[in-house]
Every structure is written in structure tokens, then in C-alpha cells.
N, C-alpha and C positions, 0 to 999 in steps of 0.2 A: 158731083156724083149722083148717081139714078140709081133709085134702090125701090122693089118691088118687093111688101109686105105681104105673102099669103097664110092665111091664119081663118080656122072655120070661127072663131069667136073673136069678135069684136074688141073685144077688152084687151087680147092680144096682141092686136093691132095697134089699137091707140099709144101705148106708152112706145116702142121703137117709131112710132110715126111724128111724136113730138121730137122726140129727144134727136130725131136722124136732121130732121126740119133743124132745128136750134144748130144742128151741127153743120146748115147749109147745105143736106143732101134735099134732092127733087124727089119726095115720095111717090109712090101709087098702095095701091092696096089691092088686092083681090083677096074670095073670102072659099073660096075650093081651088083642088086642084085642077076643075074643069076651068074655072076663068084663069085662072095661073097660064094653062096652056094658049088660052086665047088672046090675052094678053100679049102673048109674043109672035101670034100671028098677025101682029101689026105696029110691035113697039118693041123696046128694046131699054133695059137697064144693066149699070156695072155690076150690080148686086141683088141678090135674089134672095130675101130671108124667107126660109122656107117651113114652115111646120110639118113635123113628119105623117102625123098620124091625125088623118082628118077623113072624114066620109068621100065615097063615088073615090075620084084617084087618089093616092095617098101619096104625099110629100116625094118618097122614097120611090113612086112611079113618075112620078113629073122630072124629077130628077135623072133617073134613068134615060127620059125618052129624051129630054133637052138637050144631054150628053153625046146621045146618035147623032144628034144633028153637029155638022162641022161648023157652020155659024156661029154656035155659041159655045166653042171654044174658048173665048175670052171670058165666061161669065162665072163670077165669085157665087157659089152658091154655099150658103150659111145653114143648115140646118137647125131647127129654132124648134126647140122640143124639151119637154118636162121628164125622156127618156134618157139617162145618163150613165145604166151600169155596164161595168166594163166589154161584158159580152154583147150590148145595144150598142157601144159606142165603136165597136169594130164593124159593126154589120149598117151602121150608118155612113161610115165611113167609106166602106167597101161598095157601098149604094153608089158614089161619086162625088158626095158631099168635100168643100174643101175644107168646110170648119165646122163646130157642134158652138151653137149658142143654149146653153141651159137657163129655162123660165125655172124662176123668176130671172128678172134680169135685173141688171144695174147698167148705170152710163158706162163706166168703163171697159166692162165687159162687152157691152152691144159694139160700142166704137172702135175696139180691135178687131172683131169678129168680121167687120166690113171692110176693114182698112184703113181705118180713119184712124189720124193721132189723138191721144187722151191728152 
């Protein structure tokens, strides 16, 4: 599995970039929503962990416009966010997100979130 970590802080990346590795997924990383979008202008992964709320496009815009596109039809997209009350978590959803991963995170939580078995 190909999983694409976007996240404007580093530290947020690291811990799902081991743990997805350990679990045999092929990481990348991007660190805005502007490389996020670049990124798929030449690659392609099963799962997109997305963070919502990041400077220039926000999570919930990259999400949006990837959706327009009919190509990426197939692609899991995880929203990966410290935003979780119940009125965030409908308006995330409603964004096109297929799942909410809440930071902090744990193994088992990340690993369903993708798909993967715990």
C-alpha cells in the first residue's frame, strides 16, 4: 500500500511515517497543501493522510479539488486532525473525507484509519 503523509509540521509526519513503514506501507510525505497537490500531478497513492488545517490550501481544499477529479475516485482519504467536536466532525466529513484520524495518534487507530489490519 502507497500512503501520502501531508502535514505542515514535521513531527506529524514522523510518527504515521514509521509506524505505516513497520506495517510495509511505501510512504511519501509532503509538508502543504500546495506539494499535496503536486505530488499527484505525477504520482499516485492508495491513501492520502491528510491534515486539515494547514497554511496557503487547507487540507479540506485539497480534498475538495482531488474529489472533482474522476481519477482519484479510488483514493482513501483519511483526515488527520487535532479537530474532533461533533459539529468539526460533520463538516469534515461533508468536505469528502472518508475517515477522521484524531492526533495524537496510536498504532491502532492509524492502521484502521488506512485500512490496514491491527
Amino acid at each position: 500500500m502507497k500512503v501520502l503523509i501531508v502535514d505542515d509540521h514535521k513531527i506529524n509526519r514522523t510518527l504515521p511515517a514509521v509506524l505505516l513503514t513497520q506495517a510495509g506501507c511505501e510512504v511519501h510525505e509532503a509538508d502543504s497543501g500546495e506539494a499535496a497537490m503536486a505530488f499527484f500531478e505525477g504520482a499516485s497513492v492508495d491513501v492520502l493522510l491528510l491534515d486539515v488545517s494547514m497554511p496557503g490550501i487547507s487540507g479540506s481544499e485539497v480534498c475538495r479539488r482531488l474529489r472533482a477529479r474522476p481519477e482519484m475516485a479510488g483514493l482513501r482519504i483519511v483526515a488527520y486532525t487535532a479537530h474532533a467536536m461533533p459539529g468539526e466532525r460533520e463538516q469534515i466529513l461533508a468536505a469528502g473525507f472518508d475517515e477522521i484520524l484524531v492526533k495524537p495518534i496510536n498504532r491502532q487507530g492509524l492502521l484502521q484509519s488506512v485500512g490496514l489490519p491491527v
